[in-house]
N, C-alpha and C positions, 0 to 999 in steps of 0.2 A: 782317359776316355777318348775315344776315338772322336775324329771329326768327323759333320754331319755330312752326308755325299751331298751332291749339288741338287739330287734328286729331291731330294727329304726335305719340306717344308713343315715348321714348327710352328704349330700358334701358342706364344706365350700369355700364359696365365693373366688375365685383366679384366673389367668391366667390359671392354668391346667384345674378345675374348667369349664372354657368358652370355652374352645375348645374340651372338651369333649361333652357327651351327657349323662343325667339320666338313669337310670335301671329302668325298669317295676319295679313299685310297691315300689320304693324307691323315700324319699325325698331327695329332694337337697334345699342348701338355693342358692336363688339366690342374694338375699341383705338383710341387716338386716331387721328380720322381713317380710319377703316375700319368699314363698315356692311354689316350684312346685311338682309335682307327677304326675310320666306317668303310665297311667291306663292299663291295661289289654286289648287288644282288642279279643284278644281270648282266652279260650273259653265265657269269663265273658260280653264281648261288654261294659266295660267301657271306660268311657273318658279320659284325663286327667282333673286334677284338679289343682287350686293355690290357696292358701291363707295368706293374709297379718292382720297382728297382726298390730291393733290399740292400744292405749292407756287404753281404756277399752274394746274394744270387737275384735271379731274376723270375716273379710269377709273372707266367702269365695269363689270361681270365679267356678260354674257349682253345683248341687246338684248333677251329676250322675243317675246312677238307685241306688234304695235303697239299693241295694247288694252291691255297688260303695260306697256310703256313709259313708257303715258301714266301711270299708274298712279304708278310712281316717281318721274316728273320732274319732280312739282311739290315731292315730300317730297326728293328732292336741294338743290334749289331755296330751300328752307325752312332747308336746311343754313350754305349757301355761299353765294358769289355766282360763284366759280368754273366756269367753262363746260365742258361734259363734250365731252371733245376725242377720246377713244377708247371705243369698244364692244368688248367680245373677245365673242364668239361661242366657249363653249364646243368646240359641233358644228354640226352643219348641222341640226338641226332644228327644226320651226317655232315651236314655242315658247322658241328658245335664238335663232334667229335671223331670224325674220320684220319685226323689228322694227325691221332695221338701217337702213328708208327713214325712223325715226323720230326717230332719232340723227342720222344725215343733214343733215339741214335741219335738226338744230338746231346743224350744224357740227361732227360728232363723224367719226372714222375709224372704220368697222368694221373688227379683228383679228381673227386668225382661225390654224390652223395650214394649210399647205399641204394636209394629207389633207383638212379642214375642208369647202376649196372644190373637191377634188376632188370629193369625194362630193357637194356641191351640184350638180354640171355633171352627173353621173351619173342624179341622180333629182328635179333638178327642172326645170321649163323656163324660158324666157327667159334662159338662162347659154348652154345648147347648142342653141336651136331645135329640140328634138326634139318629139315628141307632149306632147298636157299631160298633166303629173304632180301629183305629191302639190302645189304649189302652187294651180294650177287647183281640184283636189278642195279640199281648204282651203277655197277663196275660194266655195265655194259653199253653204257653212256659217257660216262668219264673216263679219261683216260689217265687223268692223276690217281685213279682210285687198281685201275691194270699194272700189276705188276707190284702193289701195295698190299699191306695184311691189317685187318679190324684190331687192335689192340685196345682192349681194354683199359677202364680205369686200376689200378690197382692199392691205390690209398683211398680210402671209403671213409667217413665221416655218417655219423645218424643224424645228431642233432648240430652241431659246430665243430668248427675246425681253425683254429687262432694260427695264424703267423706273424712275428709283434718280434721286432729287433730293436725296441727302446725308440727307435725314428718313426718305423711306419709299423701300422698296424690293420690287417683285413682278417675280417673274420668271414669265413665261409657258414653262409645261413642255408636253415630249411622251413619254409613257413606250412609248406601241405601243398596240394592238387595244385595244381594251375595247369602250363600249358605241357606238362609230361606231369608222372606221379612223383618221378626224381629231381626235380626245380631245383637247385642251388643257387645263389645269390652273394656273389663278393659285398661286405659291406667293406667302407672305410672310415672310421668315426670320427675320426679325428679331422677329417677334411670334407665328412657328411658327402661323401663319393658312392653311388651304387650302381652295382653291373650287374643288370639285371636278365642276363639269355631272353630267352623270349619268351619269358611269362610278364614281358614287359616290352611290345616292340613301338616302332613310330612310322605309321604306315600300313598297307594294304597287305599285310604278312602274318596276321592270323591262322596257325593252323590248331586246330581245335580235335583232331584224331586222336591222340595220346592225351588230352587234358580231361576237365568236365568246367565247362562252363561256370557251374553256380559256384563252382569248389573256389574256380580261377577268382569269382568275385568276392570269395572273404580273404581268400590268401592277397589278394591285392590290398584290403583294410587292412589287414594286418602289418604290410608291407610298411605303409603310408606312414603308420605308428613310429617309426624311426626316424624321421624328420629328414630326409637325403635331401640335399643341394643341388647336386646334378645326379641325372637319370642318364645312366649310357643304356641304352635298348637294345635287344641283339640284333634288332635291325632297323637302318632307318637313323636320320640324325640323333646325336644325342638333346637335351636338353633338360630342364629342372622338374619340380614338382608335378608339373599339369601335368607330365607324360604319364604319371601312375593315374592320372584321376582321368586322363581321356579313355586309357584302357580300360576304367571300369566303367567309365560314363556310355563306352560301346557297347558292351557286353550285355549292362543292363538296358539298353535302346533294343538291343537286338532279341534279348528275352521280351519284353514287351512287344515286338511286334509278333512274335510268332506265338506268344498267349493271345492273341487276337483270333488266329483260328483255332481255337482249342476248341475238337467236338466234330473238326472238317475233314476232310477225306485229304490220304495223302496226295491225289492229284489236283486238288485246293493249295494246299499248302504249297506246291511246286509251281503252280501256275502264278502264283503269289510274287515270286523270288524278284521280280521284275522290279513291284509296285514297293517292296520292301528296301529294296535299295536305291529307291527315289527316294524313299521317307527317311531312309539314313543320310544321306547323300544335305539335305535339306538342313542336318544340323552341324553347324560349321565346326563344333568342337569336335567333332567325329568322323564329318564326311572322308575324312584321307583313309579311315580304316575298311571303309568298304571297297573292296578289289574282288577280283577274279574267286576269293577262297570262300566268297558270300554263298553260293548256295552247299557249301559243305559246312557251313557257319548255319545257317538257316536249321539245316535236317539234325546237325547236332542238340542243338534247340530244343528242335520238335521231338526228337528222343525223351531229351530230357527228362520236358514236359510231358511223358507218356505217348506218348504217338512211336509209329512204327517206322522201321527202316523202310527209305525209299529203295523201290525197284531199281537195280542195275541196267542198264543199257545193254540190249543181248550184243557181244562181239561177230564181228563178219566168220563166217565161216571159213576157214583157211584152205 
């Protein structure tokens, strides 16, 4: 094993340890052999990331965007001498999975769940030859993404997906709907470890476009059912248990305020968005989850609930 560069700061495994939280862009072990790193949300829009050291090879749990990747794979590197042989791909999105052309060439498989790459082929191009999408738009902003190609997942799993070398053992789950229809979820049983993409985040990073809300709240009961010790989030410190119950504890705060205008005119319920995020804001278990993503959080809601899509904003005429 190689020595750890001067860079690379390790928090070992302990009581202090668990009741702390990781630093942006620094690794913590959380059990022998299993690492988490919390990504960058801005300015870089990474995720976090985990990775568990096999016997011979190395998983590891999100590809990132390629600029994310790189980011990791020298502190992998600094670990092991062990080659990172699978990628899982939480979901289809780009900072969970852009980065799968980076893994790639260095000999990795990207994993994925079957919804994963449906929703890929759906809404981005170079899968389905359709019009360009959200990858194109991407690539015109990033520069890690110019001069890179969308590769897909190509090991697919429906229901489970075991990797178990007698030491460690993760099993790749699918519970339904959350925050994409493709949600995978690294479990670890043996050391009650879960990585959860972001149908589990900690903080103001809710995107709810690709999910459905009410789905997001059983698949999180159901989640809960496995008893996890520590919660890695795809974004946002990691931490234990409460992280799965704030996330549902938000969701349902946020359905309840927006069944309050059931009946109201969409420019009620917009006008609303203000007074709605004072009254989340007000419950301490929750208030970190309202951010900027609230009034697209709001109308997803009011969808739900029956109510109609808000009007667009007319663009300047060019």
């Amino acid at each position: 094993m190689k020595s750890a560069s001067l860079f690379l700061r390790i928090a070992v495994l302990g009581l202090t340890s668990l009741a702390c939280h990781a630093e942006v862009n620094v690794v913590e072990t959380l059990a022998d052999d299993v690492y988490f790193h919390e990504g960058e949300v801005r300015p870089s829009g990474h995720c976090n990331n985990g990775w568990i050291v096999f016997e011979d090879y190395v998983l590891v749990i999100d590809a990132n965007f390629p600029s994310g990747a790189r980011v990791i794979m020298p502190k992998i590197e600094a670990l092991t001498d062990k080659p990172v042989r699978f990628a899982f791909d939480t979901h289809h999105h780009g900072d969970h999975a852009y980065g799968n052309q980076v893994w790639l060439e260095k000999g990795a498989t990207p994993v994925a769940h079957e919804g994963a790459l449906a929703e890929m082929k759906r809404v981005e191009t170079g899968l389905s030859g359709g019009a360009p999408g959200r990858w194109e738009d991407a690539a015109k902003t990033r520069k890690d993404l110019q001069g890179s190609k969308l590769k897909a997942p190509t090991l697919l799993y429906r229901h489970e997906l075991i990797f178990d070398d007698g030491k460690h053992r993760v099993e790749l789950l699918h519970f339904g709907t959350a925050h994409t229809h493709g949600d995978g979820w690294a479990w670890l049983p043996q050391e009650k470890i879960l990585f959860t993409g972001d149908a589990c985040v900690n903080g103001p990073y809710n995107f709810t476009g690709d999910g459905d809300i009410s789905e997001w709240i059983k698949t999180l009961e159901a989640v809960k059912k496995l008893g996890a010790r520590i919660i890695c989030p795809g974004h946002g410190p990691r931490g234990g248990p409460e992280l799965l119950e704030n996330q549902q504890a938000y969701f349902k705060a946020l359905q309840a305020e927006v069944l309050l205008f059931a009946g109201k005119s969409v420019e009620e319920i917009q006008a609303a968005v203000p007074a709605i995020m004072a009254s989340l804001k007000k419950n301490r278990q929750i208030a970190h989850y309202a951010g900027n993503f609230l009034p697209a959080q709001v109308e997803k809601a009011w969808i739900e609930q029956g109510g109609k899509p808000w009007p667009k904003p007319e663009l300047p005429a060019k």
